[in-house]
Structure formats: C-alpha cells, structure tokens
LUMMARRO-930744 format. One record per residue (C-alpha): residue in one letter; x, y, z. Coordinates in steps of 0.05 Angstrom, whole numbers, plus 5000, padded with zeros to 4 digits. Layout:
N
A  X  Y  Z
...
This chain:
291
X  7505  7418  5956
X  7431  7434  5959
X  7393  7408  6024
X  7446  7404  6065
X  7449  7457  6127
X  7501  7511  6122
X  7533  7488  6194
X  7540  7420  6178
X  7611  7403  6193
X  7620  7362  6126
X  7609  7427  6091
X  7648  7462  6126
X  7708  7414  6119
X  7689  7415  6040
X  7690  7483  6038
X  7759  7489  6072
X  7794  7453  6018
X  7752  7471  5962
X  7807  7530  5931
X  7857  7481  5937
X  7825  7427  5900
X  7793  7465  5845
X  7869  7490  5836
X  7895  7425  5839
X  7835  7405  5779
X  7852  7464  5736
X  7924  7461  5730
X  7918  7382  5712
X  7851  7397  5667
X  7865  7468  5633
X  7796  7490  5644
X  7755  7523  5699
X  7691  7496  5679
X  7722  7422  5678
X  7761  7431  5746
X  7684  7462  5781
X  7654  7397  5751
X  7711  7349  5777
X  7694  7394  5849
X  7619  7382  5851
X  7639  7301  5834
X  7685  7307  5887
X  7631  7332  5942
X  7582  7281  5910
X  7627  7226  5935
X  7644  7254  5995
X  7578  7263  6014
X  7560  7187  5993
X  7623  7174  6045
X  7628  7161  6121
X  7662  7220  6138
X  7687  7181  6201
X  7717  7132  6157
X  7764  7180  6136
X  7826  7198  6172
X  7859  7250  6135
X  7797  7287  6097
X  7852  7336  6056
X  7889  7280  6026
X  7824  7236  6011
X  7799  7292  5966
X  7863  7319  5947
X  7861  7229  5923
X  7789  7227  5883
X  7809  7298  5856
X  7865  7264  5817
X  7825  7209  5803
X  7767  7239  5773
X  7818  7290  5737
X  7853  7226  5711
X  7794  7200  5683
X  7785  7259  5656
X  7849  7261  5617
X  7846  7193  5592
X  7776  7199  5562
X  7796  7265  5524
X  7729  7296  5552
X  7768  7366  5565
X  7750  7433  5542
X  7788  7481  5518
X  7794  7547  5561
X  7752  7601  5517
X  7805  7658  5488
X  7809  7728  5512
X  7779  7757  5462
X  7711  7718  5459
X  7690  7709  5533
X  7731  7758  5584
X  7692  7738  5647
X  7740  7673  5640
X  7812  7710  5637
X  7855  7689  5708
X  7874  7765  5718
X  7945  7761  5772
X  7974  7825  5785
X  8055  7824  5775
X  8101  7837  5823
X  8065  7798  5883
X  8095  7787  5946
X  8109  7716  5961
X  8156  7657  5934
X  8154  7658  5857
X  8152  7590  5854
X  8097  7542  5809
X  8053  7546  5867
X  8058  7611  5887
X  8058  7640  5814
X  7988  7600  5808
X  7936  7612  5754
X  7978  7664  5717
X  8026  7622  5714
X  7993  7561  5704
X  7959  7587  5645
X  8023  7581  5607
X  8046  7521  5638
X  7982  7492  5604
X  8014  7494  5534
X  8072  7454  5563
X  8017  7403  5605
X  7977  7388  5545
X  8043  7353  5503
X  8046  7302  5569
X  8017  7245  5570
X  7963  7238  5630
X  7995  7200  5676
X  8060  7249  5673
X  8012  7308  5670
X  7984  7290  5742
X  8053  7264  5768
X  8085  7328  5757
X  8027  7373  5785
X  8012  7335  5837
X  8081  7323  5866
X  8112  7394  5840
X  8065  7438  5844
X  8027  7412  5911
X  8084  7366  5943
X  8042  7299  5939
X  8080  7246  5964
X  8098  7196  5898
X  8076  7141  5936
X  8004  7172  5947
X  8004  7192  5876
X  8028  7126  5857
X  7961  7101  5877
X  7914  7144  5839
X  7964  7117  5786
X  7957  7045  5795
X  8035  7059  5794
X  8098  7040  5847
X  8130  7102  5868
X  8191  7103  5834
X  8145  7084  5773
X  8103  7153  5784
X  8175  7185  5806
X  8203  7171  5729
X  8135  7192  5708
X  8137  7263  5744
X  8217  7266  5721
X  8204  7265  5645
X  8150  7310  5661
X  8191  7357  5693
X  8243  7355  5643
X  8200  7382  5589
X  8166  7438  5634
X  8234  7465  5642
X  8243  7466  5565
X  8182  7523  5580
X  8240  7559  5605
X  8257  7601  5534
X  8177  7614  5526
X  8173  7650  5598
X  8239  7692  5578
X  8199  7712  5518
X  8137  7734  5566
X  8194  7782  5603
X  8210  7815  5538
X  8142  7822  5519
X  8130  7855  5582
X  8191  7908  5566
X  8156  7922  5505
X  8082  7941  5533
X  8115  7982  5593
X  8163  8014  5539
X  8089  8033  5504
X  8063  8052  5563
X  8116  8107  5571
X  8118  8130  5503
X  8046  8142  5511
X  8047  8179  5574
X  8110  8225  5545
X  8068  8229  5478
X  8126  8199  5438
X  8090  8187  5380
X  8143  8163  5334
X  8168  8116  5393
X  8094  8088  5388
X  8101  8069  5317
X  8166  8035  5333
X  8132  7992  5378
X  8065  7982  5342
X  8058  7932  5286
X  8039  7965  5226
X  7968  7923  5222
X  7964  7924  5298
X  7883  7917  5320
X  7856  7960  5381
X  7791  7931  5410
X  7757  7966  5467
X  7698  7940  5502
X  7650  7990  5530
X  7580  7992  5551
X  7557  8019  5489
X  7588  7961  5450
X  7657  7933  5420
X  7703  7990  5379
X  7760  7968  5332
X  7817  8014  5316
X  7860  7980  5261
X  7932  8006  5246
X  8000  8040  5276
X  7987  8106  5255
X  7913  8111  5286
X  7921  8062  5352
X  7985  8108  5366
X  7937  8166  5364
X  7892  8136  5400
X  7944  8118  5450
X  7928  8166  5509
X  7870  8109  5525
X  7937  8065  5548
X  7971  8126  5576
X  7917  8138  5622
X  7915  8061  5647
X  7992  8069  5646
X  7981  8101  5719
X  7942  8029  5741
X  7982  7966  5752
X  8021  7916  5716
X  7984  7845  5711
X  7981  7783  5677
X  7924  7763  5638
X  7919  7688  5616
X  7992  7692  5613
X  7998  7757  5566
X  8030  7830  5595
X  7966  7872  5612
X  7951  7930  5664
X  7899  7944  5702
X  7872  8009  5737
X  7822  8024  5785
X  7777  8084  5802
X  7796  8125  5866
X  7731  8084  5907
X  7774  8021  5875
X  7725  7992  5837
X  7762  7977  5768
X  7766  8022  5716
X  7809  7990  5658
X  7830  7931  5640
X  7887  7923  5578
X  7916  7857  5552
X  7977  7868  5492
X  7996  7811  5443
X  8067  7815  5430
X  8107  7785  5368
X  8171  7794  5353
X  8181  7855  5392
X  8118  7890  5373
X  8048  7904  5390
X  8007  7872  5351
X  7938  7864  5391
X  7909  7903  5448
X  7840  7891  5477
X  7819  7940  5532
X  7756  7927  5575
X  7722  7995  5601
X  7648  7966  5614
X  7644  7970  5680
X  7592  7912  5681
X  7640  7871  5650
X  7690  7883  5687
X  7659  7871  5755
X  7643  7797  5730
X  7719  7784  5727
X  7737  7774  5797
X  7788  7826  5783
X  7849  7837  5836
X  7838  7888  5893
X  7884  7954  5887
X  7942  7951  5914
C-alpha cells in the first residue's frame, strides 16, 4: 500500500477488516505467509475498485478473500507452515484458559492450527464451505457464489465437511491428556519428584533450549529430569498453546517474556521439549501479554 496517504478513507476501511480477513485466509490456506499474500491481492483489487461501487465493503472482501484463497487451493500453490523446531518466530502462541466462547472462532489460531490436519483431507470447495460458513457465519448463498455453486449445493458441501471435522473430536481429547501430562511435569518439577519425572519422561526424550549464546540439547530421562528445575521455574508462568501442542509461558516482573516451553507428548510421555530463553527471539513472536 505504498503511495497512498495514511488518512485516506480506503485504507482505513482496509485496515478495519484486515485481521479478519487474513484469519479468514489462514484457516482456509494453513499458512501465514500464503494468507498475507492472498491480503496484499486483496487490497490490490480493491484499490483497482470504485470503492463507491461497493455497498457492503466487509462482505466484498470477505468475497475475493475466498476467491483468491480458492484459487489458491485448487492450483496446489500452498505452503506448508514451517515446524516449531526450525523457525519459532512463526509458532501462533494462545494462552489457555481465555475468557470468551470456546467455540471455532473464538478458539482461533490455536485452534485452527489443529483443525488444519483435518482441513487439508477436504477437498477445496468443502474446505472453504465449512470455514467460511462455520467458522465466520457466511451466508451459503454468498458462499455459493465464490463457488460457482447453488446454496444447498455449497450447504452439502459445508455438511460433509463438517462431518469429518467432528471426527477431530478424539484428536483434541488427546491434546487434553497431553496437557495433564506436562502440568503433571510441571509439578513434579517444582516438588523435585525426581522419580515422578522419569515416569513421565520418555526414556530418549530430547531437551532443546534456545538461548542467546546458541541452541543446547539435553538427550535422555535421567539428565532432562535433572535438568528439570529449568521447567519448574517456567512452571510459575502460564499455560498456552503453541501450534496446537501444551506449552507455558512466563514473563519477567516488567512483563516482557521470559520463557517460552512447548512439550511433545506420545503415549502419555514426554518425549520432546523445546524452550526458548533468547530474549531476541522471543520478542519476534508476538507473544501474549501477561495476564
């Protein structure tokens, strides 16, 4: 949007709607960097657009968002979201517990990071049904026409959709009991329950801490339960989600953030934890205020 004067109304109206659009992109598309992209396309045709032309400026975007996205989709031009572990300044950090509806749309990226596994088995045309009618209560008949569909047509679309996302039920069950697990961890290490620590530690588990001197990797029950006062420490911060996996995170009394954890979890046990102390790092993640 280079050139164009920060008090120009267009902007402004853009920039009104932009959160909700590059949510709407990401939950269809599975990647940040593909939902900013269908964004700046999305102000690139507005801005070709008489503005006066347009009666309801939320639902024209909210339109050539799903359009692009579509597109998108059908060409297979998505990218994979990069993993924890090799590019942190990605992760959707959530912290648990919020206040509000825990609905799709309320749960947002923390959620929809795991709804993304279910997303990518549907075919496009459910994919944007069911997000755009679920998640952000688009009329069928309005989605129907990004579709080239009737509206019972994108209705049945959005229906098999849905059927399948609520097969996601048993995965998100599994996320709760993963979540017993790390805050079961958490107190062991805090009590110094050593032999608690093993019982919840994977005998090959890996440790990797970030920190501004460089990355340190801890392999092993025995030595990451030793080790473990680093989590007991963080134990005192709060509970979050990070790309859909049981983490905490802790600030420092001025609340800028101090620690960031994220724990793997299979079958019961820890198997992975990556902790993020750098505090340059950290301040590139857009990380949750203290609450």
């Amino acid at each position: 949007m280079a050139g164009t004067h920060p008090t120009d109304p267009i902007v402004d109206a853009f920039e009104s709607h932009r959160d909700r659009l590059r949510s709407v992109a990401y939950r269809v598309l599975g990647s940040h960097a593909d939902a900013e992209d269908v964004i700046q396309e999305a102000w690139l045709r507005l801005s070709r657009q008489d503005a006066d032309t347009i009666d309801n400026l939320g639902g024209w975007l909210t339109t050539v968002v799903g359009r692009i996205s579509l597109d998108v989709l059908r060409s297979g031009r998505t990218r994979p979201e990069v993993s924890f572990d090799a590019r942190l300044p990605e992760c959707v950090v959530t912290l648990d517990d919020a206040p509000g509806p825990q609905d799709l749309a309320a749960l947002g990226d923390s959620a929809g990071h795991a709804l993304l596994m279910v997303l990518d088995a549907l075919r496009p045309e459910e994919r944007l049904a069911f997000v755009l009618h679920d998640v952000f209560a688009v009329p069928f008949a309005e989605i129907g026409g990004i579709l080239g569909k009737s509206a019972d047509a994108t209705k049945m679309a959005a229906s098999r959709a849905r059927r399948k996302v609520q097969a996601a039920e048993r995965p998100a069950r599994a996320g709760r009991q993963q979540r017993e697990v790390v805050r079961a961890f958490l107190a062991a290490a805090r009590d110094g329950r050593f032999e608690e620590l093993l019982r919840l530690l994977h005998p090959d588990v890996r440790f990797t801490v970030r920190t501004p001197e460089g990355t340190f990797v801890t392999l092993g029950a025995t030595e990451v339960a030793t080790r473990a006062r680093v989590a007991g420490s963080s134990a005192r911060g709060h509970a979050a989600t990070v790309n859909g996996r049981p983490g905490v995170l802790s600030w420092s009394e001025d609340g800028t953030p101090l620690s960031l954890l994220v724990f793997t979890v299979t079958d019961a046990r820890i198997t992975g934890i990556a902790a993020v102390v750098d505090p340059a790092e950290l301040a590139l993640m857009g990380l949750p205020d203290p609450v």
